[in-house]
NUGU-534992 format. One record per atom (N, C-alpha, C): residue number from 1; residue in one letter; atom name; z, y, x. Coordinates in Angstrom, 1 decimal, always signed. Layout:
N
[NUM,"A","CA",[Z,Y,X]]
...
This chain:
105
[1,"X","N",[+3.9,+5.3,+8.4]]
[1,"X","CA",[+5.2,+6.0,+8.4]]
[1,"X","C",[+5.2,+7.0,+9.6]]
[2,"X","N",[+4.1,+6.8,+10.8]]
[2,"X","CA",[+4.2,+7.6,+11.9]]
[2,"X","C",[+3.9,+8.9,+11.6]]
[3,"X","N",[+2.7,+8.5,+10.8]]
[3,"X","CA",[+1.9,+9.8,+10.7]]
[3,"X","C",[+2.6,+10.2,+9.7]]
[4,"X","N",[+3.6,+10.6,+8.7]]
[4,"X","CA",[+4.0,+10.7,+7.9]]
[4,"X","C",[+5.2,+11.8,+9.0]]
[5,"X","N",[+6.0,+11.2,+9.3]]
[5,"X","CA",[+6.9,+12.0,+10.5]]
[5,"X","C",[+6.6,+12.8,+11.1]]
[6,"X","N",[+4.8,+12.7,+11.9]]
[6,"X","CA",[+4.8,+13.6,+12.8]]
[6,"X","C",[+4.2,+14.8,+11.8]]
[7,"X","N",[+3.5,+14.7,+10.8]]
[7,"X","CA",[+3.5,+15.4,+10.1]]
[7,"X","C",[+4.6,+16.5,+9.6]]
[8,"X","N",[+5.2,+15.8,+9.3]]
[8,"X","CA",[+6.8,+16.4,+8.5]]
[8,"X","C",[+7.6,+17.3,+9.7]]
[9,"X","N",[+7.4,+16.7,+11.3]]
[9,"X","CA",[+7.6,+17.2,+12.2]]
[9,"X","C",[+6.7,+19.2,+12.3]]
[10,"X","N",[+5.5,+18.7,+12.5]]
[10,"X","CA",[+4.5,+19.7,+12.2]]
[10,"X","C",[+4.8,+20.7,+11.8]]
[11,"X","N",[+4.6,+20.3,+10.3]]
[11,"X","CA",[+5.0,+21.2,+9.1]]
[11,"X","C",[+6.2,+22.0,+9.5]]
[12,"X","N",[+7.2,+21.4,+9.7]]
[12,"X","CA",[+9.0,+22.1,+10.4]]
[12,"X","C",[+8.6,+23.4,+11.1]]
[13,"X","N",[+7.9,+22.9,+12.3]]
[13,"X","CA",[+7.5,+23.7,+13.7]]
[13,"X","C",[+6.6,+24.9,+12.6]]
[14,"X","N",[+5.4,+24.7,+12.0]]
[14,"X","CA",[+4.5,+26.1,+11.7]]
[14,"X","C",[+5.5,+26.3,+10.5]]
[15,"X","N",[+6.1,+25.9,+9.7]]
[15,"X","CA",[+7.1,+27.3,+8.8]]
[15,"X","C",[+8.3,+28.4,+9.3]]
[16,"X","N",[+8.6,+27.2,+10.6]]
[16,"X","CA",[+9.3,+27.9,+11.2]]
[16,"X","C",[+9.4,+29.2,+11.7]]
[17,"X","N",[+9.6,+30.5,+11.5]]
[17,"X","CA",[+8.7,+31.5,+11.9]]
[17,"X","C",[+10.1,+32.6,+11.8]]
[18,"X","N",[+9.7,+33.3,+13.1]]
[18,"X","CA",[+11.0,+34.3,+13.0]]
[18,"X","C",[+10.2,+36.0,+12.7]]
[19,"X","N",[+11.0,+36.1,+12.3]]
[19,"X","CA",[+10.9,+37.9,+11.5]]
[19,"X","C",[+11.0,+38.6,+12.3]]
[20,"X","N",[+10.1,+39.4,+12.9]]
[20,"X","CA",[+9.7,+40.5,+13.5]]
[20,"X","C",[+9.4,+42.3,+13.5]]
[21,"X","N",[+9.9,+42.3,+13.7]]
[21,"X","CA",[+9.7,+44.4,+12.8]]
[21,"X","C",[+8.4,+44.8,+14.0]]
[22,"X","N",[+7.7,+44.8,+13.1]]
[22,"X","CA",[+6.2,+45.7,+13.3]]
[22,"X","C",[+6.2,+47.2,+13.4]]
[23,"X","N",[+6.4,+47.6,+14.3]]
[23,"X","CA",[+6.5,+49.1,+14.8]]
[23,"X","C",[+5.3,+50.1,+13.7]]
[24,"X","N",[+6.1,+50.7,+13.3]]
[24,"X","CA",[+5.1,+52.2,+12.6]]
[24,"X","C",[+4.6,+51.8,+11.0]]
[25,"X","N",[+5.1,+49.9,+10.9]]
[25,"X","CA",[+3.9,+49.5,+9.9]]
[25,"X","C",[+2.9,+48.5,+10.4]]
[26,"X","N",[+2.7,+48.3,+11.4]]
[26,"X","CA",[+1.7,+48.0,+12.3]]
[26,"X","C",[+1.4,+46.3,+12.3]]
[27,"X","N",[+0.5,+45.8,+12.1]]
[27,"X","CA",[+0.8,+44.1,+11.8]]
[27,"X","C",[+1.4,+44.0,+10.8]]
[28,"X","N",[+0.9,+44.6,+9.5]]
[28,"X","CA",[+1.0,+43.9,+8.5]]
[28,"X","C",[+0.0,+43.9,+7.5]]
[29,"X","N",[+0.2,+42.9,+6.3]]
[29,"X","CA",[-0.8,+42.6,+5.4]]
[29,"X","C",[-0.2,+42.7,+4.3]]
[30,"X","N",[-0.2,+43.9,+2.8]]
[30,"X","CA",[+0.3,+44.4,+2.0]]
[30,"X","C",[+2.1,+44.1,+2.5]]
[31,"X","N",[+2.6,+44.5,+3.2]]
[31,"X","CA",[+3.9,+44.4,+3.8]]
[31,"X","C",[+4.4,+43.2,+3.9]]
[32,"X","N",[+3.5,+42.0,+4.7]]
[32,"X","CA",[+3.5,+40.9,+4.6]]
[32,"X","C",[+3.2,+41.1,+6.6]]
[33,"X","N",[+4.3,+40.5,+7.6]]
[33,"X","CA",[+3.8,+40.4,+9.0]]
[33,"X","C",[+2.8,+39.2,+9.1]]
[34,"X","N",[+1.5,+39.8,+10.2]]
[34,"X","CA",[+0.4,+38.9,+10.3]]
[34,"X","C",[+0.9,+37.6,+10.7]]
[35,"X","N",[+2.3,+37.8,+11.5]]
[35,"X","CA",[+2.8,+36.2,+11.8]]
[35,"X","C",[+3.4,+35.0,+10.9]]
[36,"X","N",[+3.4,+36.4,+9.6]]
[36,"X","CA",[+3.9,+34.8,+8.7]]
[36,"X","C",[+2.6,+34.6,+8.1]]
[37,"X","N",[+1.9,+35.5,+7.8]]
[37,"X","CA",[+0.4,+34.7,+7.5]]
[37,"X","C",[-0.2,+33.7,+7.6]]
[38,"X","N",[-0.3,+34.0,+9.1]]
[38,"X","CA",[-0.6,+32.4,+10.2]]
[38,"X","C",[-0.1,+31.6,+9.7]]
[39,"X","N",[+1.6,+31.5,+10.0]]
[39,"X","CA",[+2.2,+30.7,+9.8]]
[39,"X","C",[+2.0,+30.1,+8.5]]
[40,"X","N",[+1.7,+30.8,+6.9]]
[40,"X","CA",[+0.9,+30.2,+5.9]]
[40,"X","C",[-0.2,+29.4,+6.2]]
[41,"X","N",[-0.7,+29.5,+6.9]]
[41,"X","CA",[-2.1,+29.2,+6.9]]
[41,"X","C",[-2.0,+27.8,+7.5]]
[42,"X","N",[-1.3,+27.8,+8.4]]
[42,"X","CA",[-1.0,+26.7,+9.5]]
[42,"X","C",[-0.3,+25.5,+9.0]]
[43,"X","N",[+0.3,+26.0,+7.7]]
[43,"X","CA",[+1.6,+25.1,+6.9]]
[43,"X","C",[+0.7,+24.4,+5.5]]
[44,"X","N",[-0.5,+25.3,+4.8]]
[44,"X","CA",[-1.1,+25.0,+4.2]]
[44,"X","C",[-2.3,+23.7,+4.9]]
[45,"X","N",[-2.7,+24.1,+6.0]]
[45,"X","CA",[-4.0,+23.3,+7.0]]
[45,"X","C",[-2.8,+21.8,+6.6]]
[46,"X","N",[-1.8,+22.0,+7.3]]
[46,"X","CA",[-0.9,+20.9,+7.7]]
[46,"X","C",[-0.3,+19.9,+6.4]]
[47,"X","N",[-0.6,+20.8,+5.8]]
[47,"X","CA",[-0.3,+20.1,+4.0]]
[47,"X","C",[-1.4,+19.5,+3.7]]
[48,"X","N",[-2.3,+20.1,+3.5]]
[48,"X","CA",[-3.7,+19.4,+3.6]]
[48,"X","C",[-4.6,+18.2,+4.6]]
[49,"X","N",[-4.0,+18.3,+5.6]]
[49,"X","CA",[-4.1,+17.2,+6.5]]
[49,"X","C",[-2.9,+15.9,+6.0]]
[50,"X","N",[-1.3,+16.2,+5.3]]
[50,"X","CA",[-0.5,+14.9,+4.6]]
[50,"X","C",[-1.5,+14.6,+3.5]]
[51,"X","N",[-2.0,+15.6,+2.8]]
[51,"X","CA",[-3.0,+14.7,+1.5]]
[51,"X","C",[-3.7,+14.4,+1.6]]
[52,"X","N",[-4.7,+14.6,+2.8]]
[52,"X","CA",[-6.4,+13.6,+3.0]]
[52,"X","C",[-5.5,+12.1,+3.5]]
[53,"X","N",[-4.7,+11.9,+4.7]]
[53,"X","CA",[-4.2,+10.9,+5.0]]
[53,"X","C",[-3.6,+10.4,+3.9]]
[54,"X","N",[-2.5,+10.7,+3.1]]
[54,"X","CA",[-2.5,+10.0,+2.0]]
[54,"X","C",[-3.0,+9.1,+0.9]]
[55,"X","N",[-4.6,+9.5,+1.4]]
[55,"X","CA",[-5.5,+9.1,+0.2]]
[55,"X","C",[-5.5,+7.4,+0.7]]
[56,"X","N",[-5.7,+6.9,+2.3]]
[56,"X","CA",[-5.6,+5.4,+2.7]]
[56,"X","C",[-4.4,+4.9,+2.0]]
[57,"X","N",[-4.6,+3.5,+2.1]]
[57,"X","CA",[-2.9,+2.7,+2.3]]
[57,"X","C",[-3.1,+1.5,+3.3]]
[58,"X","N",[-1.6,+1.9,+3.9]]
[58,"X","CA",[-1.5,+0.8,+4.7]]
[58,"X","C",[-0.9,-0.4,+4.0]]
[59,"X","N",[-0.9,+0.0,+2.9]]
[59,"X","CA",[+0.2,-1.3,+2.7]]
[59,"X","C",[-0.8,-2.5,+1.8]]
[60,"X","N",[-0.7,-3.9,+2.1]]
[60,"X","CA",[-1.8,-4.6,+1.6]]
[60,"X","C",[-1.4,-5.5,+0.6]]
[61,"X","N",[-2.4,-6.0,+0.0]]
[61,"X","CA",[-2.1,-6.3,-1.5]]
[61,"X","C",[-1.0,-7.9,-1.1]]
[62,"X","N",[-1.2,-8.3,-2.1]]
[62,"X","CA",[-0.4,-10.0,-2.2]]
[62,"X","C",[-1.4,-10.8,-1.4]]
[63,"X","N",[-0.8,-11.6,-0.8]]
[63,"X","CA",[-2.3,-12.5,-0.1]]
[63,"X","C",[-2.4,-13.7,-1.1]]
[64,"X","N",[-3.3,-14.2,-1.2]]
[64,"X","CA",[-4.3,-15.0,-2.2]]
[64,"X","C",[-3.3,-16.1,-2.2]]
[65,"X","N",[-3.3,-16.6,-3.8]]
[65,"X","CA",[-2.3,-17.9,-3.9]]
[65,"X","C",[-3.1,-19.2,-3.2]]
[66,"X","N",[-2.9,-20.2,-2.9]]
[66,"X","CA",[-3.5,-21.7,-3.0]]
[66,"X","C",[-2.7,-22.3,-4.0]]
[67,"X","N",[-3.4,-22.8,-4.8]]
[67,"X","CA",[-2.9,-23.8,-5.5]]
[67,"X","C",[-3.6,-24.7,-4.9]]
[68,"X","N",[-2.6,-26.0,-5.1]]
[68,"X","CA",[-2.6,-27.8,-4.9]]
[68,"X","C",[-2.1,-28.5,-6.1]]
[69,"X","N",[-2.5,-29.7,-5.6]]
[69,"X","CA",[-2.2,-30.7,-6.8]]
[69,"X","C",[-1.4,-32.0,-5.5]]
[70,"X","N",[-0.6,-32.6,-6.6]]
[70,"X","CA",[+0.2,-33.8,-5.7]]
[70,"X","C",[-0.8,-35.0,-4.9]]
[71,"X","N",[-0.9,-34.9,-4.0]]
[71,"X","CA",[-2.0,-36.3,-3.2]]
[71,"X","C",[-2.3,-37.2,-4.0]]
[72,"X","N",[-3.8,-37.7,-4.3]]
[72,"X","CA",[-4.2,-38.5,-5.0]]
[72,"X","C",[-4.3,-37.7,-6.3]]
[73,"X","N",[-4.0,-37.2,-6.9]]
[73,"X","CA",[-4.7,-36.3,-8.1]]
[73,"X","C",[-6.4,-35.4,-7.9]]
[74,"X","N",[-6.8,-34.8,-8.6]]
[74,"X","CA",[-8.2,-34.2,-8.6]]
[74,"X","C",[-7.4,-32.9,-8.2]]
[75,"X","N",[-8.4,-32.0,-8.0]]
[75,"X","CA",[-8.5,-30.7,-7.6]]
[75,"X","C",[-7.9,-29.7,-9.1]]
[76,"X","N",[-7.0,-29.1,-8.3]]
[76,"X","CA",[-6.6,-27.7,-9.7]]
[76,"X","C",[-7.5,-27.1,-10.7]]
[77,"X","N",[-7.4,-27.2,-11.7]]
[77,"X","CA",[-8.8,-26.4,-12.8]]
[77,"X","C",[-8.2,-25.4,-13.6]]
[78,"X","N",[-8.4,-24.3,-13.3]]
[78,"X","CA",[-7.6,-22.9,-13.8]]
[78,"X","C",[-6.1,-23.5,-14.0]]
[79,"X","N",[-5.7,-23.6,-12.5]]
[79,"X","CA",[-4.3,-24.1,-12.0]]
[79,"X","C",[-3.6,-24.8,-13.0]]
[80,"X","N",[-4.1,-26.4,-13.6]]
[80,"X","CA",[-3.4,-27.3,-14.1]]
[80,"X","C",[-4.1,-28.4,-13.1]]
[81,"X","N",[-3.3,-29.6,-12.8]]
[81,"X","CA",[-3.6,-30.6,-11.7]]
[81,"X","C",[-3.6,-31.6,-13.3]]
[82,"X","N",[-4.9,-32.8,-12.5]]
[82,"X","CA",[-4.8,-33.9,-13.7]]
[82,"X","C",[-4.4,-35.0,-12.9]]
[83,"X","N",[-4.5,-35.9,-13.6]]
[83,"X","CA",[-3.7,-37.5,-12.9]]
[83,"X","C",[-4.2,-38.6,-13.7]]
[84,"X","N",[-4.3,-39.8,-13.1]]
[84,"X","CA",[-4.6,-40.8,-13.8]]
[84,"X","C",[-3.8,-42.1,-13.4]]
[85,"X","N",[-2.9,-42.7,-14.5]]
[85,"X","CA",[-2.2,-44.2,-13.7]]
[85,"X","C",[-3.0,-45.4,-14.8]]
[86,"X","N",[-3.4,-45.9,-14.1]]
[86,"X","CA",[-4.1,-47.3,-14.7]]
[86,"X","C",[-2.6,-48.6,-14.1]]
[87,"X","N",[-2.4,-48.9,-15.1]]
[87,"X","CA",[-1.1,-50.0,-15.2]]
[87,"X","C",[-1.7,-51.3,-16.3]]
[88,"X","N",[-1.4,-52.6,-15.6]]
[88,"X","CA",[-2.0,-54.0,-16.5]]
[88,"X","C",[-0.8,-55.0,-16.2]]
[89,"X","N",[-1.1,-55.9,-17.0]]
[89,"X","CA",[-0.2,-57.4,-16.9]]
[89,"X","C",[-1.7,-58.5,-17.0]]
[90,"X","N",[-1.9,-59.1,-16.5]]
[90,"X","CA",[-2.7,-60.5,-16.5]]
[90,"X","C",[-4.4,-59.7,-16.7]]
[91,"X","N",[-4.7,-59.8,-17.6]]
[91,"X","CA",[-6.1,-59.2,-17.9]]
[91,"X","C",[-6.1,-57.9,-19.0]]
[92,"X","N",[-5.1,-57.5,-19.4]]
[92,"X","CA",[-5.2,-56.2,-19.8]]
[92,"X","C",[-4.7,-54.8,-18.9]]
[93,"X","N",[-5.0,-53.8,-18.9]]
[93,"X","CA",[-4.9,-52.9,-18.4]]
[93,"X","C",[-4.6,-51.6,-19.4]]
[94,"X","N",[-4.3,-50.2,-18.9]]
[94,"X","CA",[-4.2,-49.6,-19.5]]
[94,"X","C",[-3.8,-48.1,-18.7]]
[95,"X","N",[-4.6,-47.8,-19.2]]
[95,"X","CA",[-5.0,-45.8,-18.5]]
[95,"X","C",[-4.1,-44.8,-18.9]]
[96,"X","N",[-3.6,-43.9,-18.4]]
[96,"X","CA",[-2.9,-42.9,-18.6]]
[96,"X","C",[-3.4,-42.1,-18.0]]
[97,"X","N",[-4.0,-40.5,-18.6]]
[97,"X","CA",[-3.8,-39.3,-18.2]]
[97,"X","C",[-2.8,-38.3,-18.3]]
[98,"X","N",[-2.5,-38.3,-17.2]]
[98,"X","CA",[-1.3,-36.5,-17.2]]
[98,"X","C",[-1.7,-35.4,-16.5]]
[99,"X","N",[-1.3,-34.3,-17.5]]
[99,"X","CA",[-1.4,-33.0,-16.5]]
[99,"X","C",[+0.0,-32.1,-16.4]]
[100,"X","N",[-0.5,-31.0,-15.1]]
[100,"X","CA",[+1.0,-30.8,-14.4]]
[100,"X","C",[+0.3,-29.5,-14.2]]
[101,"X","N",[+1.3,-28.1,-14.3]]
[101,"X","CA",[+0.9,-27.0,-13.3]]
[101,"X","C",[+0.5,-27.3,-12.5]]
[102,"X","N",[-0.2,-26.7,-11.2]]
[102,"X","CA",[-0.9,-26.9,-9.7]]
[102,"X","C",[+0.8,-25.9,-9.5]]
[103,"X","N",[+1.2,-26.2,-7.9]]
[103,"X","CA",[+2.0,-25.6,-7.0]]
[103,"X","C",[+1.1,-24.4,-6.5]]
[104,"X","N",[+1.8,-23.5,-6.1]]
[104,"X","CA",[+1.6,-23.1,-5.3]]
[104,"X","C",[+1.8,-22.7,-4.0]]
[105,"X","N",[+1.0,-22.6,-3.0]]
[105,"X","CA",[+1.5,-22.5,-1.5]]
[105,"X","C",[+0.9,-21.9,-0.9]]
């Protein structure tokens, strides 16, 4: 954003240009004063200097998700978390799988 300002500042300063009467004719280019020339030239340079800087960005992408799974579950696998409850009475038992989105954090 600085450089964007001082630029814009710049630019202000070289268009800025006061009109001057050229004695006889004298200092000019097809009835154009050599000072506003410059001053084209100066305003174009400075234009061209906002579009090379333009080409960076400062601005940076999204930072990288983490996905997790609830403690004691396996690791996220194309961010679903799995689970397993093993539940019994006396000598039987019995297994359960579930899966869950992964969080993210």
């Amino acid at each position: 954003m600085k450089k964007l300002l001082v630029a814009a500042a710049a630019l202000a300063f070289a268009v800025n240009v006061n009109a001057q009467e050229a004695a006889g004719g004298e200092g000019t280019i097809g009835g154009v004063a050599t000072s506003t020339v410059a001053a084209g030239v100066v305003g174009v340079a400075v234009a061209a200097a906002i579009i090379s800087n333009n080409r960076g960005s400062s601005v940076t992408g999204p930072e990288e998700e983490v996905l997790v799974c609830n403690s004691g579950d396996g690791s996220p696998v194309n961010g679903v978390c799995t689970g397993v409850v093993v539940t019994g009475t006396g000598s039987t038992t019995a297994t359960a799988t579930y899966t869950y989105a992964a969080s993210v954090q």
